[in-house]
C-alpha positions as a LaTeX table, in Angstrom:
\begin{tabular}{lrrr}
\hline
Residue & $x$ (\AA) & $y$ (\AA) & $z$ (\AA) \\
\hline
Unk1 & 11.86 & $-10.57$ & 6.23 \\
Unk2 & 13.27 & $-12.70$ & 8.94 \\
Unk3 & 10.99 & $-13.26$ & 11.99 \\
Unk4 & 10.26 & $-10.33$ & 14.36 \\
Unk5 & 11.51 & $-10.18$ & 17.85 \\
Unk6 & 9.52 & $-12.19$ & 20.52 \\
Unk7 & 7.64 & $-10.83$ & 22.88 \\
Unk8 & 10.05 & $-9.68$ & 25.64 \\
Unk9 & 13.19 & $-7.91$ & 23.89 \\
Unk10 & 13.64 & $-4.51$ & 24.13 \\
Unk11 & 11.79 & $-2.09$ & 21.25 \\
Unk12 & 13.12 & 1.29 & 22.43 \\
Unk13 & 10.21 & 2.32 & 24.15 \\
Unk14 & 7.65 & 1.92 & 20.70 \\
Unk15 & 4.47 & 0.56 & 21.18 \\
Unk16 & 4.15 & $-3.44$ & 20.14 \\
Unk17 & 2.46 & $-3.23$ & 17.20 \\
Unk18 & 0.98 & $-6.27$ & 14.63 \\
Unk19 & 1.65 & $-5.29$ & 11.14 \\
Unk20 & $-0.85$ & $-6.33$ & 8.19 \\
Unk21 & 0.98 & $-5.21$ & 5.34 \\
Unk22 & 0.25 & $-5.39$ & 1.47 \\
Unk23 & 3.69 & $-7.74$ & $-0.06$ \\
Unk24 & 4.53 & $-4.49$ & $-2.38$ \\
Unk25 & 6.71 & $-3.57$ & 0.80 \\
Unk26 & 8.06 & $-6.62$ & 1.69 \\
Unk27 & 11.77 & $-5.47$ & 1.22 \\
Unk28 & 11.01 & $-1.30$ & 2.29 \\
Unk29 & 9.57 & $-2.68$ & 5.67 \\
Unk30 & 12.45 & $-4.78$ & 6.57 \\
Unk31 & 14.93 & $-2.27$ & 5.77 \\
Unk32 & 12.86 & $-0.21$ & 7.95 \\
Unk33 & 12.05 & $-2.40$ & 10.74 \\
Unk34 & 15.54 & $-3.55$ & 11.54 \\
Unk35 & 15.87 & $-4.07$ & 15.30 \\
Unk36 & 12.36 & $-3.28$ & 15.52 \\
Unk37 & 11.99 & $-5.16$ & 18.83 \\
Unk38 & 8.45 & $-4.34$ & 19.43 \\
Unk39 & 7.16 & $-5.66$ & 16.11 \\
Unk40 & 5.10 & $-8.29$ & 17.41 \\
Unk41 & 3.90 & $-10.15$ & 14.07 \\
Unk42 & 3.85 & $-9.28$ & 10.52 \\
Unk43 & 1.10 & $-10.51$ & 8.32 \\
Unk44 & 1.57 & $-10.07$ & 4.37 \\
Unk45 & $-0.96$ & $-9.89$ & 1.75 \\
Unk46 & $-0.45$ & $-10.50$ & $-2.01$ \\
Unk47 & $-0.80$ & $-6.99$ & $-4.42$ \\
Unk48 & $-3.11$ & $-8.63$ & $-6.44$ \\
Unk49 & $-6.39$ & $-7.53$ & $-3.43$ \\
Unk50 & $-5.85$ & $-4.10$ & $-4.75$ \\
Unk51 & $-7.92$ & $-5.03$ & $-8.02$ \\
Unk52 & $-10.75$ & $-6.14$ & $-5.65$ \\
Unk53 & $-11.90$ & $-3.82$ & $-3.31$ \\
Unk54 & $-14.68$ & $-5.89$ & $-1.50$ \\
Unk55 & $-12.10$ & $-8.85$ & $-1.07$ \\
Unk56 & $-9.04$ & $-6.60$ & 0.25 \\
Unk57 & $-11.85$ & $-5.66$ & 2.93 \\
Unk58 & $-12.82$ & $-8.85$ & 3.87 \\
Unk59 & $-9.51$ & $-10.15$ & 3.68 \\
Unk60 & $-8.13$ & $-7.52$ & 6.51 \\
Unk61 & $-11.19$ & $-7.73$ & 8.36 \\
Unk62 & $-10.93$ & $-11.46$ & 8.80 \\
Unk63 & $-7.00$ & $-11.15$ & 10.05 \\
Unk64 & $-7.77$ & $-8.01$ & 11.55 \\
Unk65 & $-9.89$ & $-9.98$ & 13.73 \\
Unk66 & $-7.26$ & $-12.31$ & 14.38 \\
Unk67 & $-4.62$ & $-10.40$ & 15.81 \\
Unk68 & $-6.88$ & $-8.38$ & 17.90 \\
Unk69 & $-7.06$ & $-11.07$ & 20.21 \\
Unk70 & $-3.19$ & $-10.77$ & 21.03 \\
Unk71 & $-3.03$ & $-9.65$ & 24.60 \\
Unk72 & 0.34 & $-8.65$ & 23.84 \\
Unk73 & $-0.02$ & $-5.70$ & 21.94 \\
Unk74 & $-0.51$ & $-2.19$ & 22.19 \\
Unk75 & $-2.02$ & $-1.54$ & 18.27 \\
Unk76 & $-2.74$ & $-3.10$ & 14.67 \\
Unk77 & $-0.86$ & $-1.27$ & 12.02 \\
Unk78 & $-1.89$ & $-1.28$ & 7.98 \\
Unk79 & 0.71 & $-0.33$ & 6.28 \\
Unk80 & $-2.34$ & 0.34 & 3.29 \\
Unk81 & $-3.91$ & 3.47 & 2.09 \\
Unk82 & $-7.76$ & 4.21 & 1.05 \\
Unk83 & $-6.54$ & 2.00 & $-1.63$ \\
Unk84 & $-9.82$ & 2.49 & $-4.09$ \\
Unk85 & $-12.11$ & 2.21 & $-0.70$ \\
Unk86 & $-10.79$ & $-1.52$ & $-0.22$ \\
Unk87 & $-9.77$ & 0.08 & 3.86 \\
Unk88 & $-12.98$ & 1.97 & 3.86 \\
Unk89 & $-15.14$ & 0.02 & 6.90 \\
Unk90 & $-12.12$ & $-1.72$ & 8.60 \\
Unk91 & $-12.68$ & $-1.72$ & 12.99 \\
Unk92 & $-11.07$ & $-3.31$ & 15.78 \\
Unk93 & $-12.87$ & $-4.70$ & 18.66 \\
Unk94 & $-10.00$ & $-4.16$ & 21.36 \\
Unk95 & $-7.13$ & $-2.57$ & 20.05 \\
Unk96 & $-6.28$ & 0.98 & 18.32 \\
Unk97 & $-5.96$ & 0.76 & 14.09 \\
Unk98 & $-3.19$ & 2.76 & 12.57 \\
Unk99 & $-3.05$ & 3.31 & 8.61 \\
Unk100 & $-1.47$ & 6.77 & 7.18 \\
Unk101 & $-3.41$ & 9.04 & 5.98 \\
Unk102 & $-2.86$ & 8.13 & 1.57 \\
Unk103 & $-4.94$ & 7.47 & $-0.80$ \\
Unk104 & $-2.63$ & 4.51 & $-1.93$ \\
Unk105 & 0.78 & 2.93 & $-1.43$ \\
Unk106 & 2.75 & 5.92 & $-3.59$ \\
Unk107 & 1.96 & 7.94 & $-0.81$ \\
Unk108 & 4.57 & 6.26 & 1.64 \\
Unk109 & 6.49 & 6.13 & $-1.14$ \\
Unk110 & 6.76 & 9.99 & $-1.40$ \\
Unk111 & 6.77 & 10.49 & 2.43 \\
Unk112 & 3.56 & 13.05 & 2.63 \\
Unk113 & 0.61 & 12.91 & 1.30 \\
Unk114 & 1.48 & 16.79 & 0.23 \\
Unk115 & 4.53 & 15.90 & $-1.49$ \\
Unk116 & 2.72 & 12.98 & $-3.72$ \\
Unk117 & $-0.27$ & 15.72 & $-4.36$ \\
Unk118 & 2.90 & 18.02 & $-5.53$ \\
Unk119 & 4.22 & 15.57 & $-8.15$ \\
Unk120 & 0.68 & 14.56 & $-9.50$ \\
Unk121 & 0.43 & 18.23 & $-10.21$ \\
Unk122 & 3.85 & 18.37 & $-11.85$ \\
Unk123 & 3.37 & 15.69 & $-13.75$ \\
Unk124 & $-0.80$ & 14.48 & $-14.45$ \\
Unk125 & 0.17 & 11.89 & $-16.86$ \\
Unk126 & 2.97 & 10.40 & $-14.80$ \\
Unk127 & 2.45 & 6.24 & $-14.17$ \\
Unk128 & 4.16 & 5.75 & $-10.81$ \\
Unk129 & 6.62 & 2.37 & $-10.65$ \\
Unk130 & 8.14 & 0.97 & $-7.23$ \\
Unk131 & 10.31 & $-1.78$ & $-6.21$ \\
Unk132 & 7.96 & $-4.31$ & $-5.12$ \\
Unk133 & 5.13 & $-3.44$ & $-8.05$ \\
Unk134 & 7.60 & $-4.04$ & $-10.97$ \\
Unk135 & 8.53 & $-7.46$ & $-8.97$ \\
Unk136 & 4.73 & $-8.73$ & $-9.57$ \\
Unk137 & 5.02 & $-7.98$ & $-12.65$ \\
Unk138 & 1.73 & $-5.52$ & $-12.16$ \\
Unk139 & 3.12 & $-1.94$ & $-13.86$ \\
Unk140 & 2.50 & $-1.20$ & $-17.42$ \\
Unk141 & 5.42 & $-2.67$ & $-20.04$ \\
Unk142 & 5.69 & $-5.85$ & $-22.04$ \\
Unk143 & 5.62 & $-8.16$ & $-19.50$ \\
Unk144 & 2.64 & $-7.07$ & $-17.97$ \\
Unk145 & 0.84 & $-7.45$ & $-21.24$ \\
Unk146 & 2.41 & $-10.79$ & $-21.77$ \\
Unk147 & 0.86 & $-12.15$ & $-17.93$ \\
Unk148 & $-2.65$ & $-10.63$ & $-18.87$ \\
Unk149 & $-2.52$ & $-12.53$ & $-22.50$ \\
Unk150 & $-1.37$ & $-15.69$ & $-20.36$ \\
Unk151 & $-4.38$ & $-14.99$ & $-17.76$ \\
Unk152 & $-7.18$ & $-14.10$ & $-20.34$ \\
Unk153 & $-6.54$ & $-16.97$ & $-22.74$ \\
Unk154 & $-7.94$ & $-19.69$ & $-19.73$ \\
Unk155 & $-11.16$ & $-17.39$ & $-19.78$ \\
Unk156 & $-11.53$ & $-15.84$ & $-22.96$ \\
Unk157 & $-11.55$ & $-16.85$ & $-27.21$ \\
Unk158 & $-8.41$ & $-14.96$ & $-28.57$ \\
Unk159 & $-10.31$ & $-12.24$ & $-30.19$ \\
Unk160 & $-11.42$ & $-11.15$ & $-27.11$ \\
Unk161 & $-8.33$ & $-11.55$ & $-25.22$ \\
Unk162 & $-7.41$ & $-9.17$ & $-28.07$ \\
Unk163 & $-9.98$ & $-6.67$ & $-27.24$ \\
Unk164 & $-9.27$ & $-6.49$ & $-23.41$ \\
Unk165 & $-5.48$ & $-5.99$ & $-23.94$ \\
Unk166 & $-6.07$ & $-3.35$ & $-26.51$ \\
Unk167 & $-8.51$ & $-2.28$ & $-23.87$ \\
Unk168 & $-5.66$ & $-2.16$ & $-21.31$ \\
Unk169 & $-3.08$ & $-0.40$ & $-23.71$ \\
Unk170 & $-5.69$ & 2.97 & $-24.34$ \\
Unk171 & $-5.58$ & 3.00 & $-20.62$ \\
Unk172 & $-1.79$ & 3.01 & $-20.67$ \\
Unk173 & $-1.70$ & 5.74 & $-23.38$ \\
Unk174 & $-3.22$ & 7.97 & $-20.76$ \\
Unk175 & 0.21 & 8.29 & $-19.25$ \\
Unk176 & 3.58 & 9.68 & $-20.92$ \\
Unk177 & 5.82 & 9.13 & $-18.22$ \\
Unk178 & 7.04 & 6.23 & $-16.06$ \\
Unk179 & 7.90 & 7.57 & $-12.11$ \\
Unk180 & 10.27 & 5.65 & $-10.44$ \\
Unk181 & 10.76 & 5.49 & $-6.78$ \\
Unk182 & 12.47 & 3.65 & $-4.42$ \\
Unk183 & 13.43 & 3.68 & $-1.01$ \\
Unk184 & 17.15 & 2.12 & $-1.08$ \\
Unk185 & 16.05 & $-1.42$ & $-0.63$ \\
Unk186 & 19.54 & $-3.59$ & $-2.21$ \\
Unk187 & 17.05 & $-4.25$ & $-5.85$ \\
Unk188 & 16.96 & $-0.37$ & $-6.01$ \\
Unk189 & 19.19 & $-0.07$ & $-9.12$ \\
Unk190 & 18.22 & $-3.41$ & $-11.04$ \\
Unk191 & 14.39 & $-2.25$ & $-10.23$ \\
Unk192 & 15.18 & 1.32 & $-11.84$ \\
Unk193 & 16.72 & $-0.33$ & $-14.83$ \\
Unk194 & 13.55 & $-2.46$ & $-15.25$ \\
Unk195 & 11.13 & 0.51 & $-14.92$ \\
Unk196 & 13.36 & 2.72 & $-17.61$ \\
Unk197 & 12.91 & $-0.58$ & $-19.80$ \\
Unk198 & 9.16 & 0.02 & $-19.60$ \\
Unk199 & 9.38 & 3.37 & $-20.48$ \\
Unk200 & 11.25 & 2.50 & $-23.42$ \\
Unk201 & 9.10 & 0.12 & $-24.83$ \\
Unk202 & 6.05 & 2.28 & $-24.30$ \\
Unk203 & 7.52 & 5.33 & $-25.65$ \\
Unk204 & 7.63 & 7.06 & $-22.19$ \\
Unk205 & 9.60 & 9.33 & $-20.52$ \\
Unk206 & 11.31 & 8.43 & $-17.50$ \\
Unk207 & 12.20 & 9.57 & $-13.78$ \\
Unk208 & 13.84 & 8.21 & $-11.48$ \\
Unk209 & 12.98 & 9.40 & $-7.76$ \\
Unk210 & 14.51 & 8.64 & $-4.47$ \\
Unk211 & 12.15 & 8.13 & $-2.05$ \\
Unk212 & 11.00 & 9.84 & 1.23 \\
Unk213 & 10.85 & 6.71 & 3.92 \\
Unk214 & 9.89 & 9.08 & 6.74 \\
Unk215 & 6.18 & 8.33 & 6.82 \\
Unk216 & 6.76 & 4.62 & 6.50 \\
Unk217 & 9.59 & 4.79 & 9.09 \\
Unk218 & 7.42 & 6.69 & 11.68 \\
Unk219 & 4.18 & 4.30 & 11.05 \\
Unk220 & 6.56 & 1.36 & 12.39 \\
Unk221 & 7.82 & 2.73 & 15.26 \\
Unk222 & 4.84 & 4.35 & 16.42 \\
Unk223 & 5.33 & 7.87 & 16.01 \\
Unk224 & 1.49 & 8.74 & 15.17 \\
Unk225 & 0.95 & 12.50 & 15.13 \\
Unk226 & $-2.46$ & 13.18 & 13.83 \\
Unk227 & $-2.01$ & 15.06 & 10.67 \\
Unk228 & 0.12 & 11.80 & 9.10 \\
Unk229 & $-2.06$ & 8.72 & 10.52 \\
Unk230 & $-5.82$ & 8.17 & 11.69 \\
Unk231 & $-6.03$ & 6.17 & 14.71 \\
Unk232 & $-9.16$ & 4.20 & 14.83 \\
Unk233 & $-10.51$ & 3.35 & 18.15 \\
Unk234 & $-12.31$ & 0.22 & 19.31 \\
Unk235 & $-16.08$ & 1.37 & 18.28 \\
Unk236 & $-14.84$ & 3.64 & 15.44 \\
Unk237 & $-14.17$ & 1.74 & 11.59 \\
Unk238 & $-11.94$ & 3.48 & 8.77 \\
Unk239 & $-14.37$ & 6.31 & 7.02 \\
Unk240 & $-13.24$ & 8.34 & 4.01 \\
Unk241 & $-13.01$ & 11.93 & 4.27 \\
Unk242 & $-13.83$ & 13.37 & 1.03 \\
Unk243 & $-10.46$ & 16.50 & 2.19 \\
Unk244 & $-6.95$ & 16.82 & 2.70 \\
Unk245 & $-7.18$ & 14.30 & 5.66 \\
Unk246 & $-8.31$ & 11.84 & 3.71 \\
Unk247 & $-9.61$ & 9.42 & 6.25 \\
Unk248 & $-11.32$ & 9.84 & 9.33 \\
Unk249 & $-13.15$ & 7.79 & 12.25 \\
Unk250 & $-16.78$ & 6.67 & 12.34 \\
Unk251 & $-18.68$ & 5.46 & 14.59 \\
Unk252 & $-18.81$ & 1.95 & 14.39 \\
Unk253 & $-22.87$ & 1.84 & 15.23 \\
Unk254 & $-24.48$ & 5.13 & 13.65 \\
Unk255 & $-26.82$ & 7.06 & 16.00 \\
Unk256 & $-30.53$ & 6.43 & 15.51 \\
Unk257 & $-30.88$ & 9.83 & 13.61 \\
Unk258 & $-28.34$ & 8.83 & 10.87 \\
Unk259 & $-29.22$ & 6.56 & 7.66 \\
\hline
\end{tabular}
């Protein structure tokens, strides 16, 4: 997106906010964010952390760090989920840490956390496509087999590259149906198309869902109600809670009774 607003212009009373932001909503956050005057930086980070846990947390620690030592802010915003523990252990030192309360990116997607549990119950084999994941190439279809054969062939002999990709299609034939959503970014349509091509060459069903982009929306301009978004408080890191809430705040330092 094009720069933020500088420090200075109006923002509509929001708090100023830095944004670290996984790339898979490059084009969903600035729809959002337009005349988002109290967007004070946005940071992006490249999908591909998601398949590393340990190195997504490092990664937003490190720039975490970094923009905590902006005197012109009121909070750090992830626009992340739990995303397989890789947010798990993330603290500021001075300012408040927003991140909605989702187990992963679909969830913002959706717009609740309730209405993504809904469709995972209405459909337990359904593979979920967006936008910005069919752009990397990273959803499951022919040319996401054709990148991994490209990628395993520097590190592997062919038989195993054959292995691993049959490895990655039994994985694949978990799922029946490919789930669409989008959140009327201008590459809506030609994103649908691509995901329905998927589904056709895997023998899927398909569905095409317009998205909710209320809890997205709200996590930009700083409307944080409780039940939606854990705040985490200098002291406090990101802890998973194991309910409904999904995350929760720990202390930062456990008390000398606790392991």
């Amino acid at each position: 997106m094009n720069n933020p607003p500088q420090a200075g212009e109006p923002h509509s009373g929001a708090p100023r906010i830095a944004v670290l932001a996984c790339s898979v909503f490059e084009r969903e956050i600035a729809l959002l964010a337009q005349g988002a005057g109290h967007l004070a930086e946005i940071r992006w980070f490249e999908m591909g952390l998601h398949d590393r846990p340990d190195r997504l947390r490092a990664t937003l620690q490190e720039h975490i760090a970094a923009v905590d030592q902006r005197t012109d802010i009121d909070a750090i915003v992830l626009v992340y989920g739990l995303c397989g523990r890789g947010t798990a252990g993330l603290h500021p030192q001075h300012h408040s840490l927003v991140i909605p309360r989702a187990h992963d990116c679909i969830t913002l997607f959706f717009g609740s956390k309730e209405a993504y549990a809904q469709h995972q119950r209405d459909c337990p084999r359904c593979y979920y496509y967006t936008p910005g994941w069919n752009r990397g190439r990273r959803v499951p279809g022919p040319d996401r087999e054709e990148l991994m054969r490209a990628t395993l062939a520097e590190k592997f002999e062919a038989e195993d590259v054959e292995y691993l990709l049959q490895t990655e299609r039994e994985q694949w034939a978990m799922n029946d149906t490919a789930a669409y959503l989008d959140l009327g970014t201008e590459d809506a349509a030609a994103e649908a198309d691509y995901a329905r091509q998927c589904a056709a060459a895997l023998g899927w069903k398909f569905e095409h869902h317009r998205g909710d982009p209320a809890l997205l929306r709200d996590l930009l301009w700083g409307k944080w109600d409780p039940d939606r978004f854990q705040i985490i408080a200098p002291g406090f890191r990101i802890g998973h809670a194991a309910d409904k809430n999904i995350l929760r705040a720990e202390p930062l330092t456990p008390a000398p009774d606790e392991p």
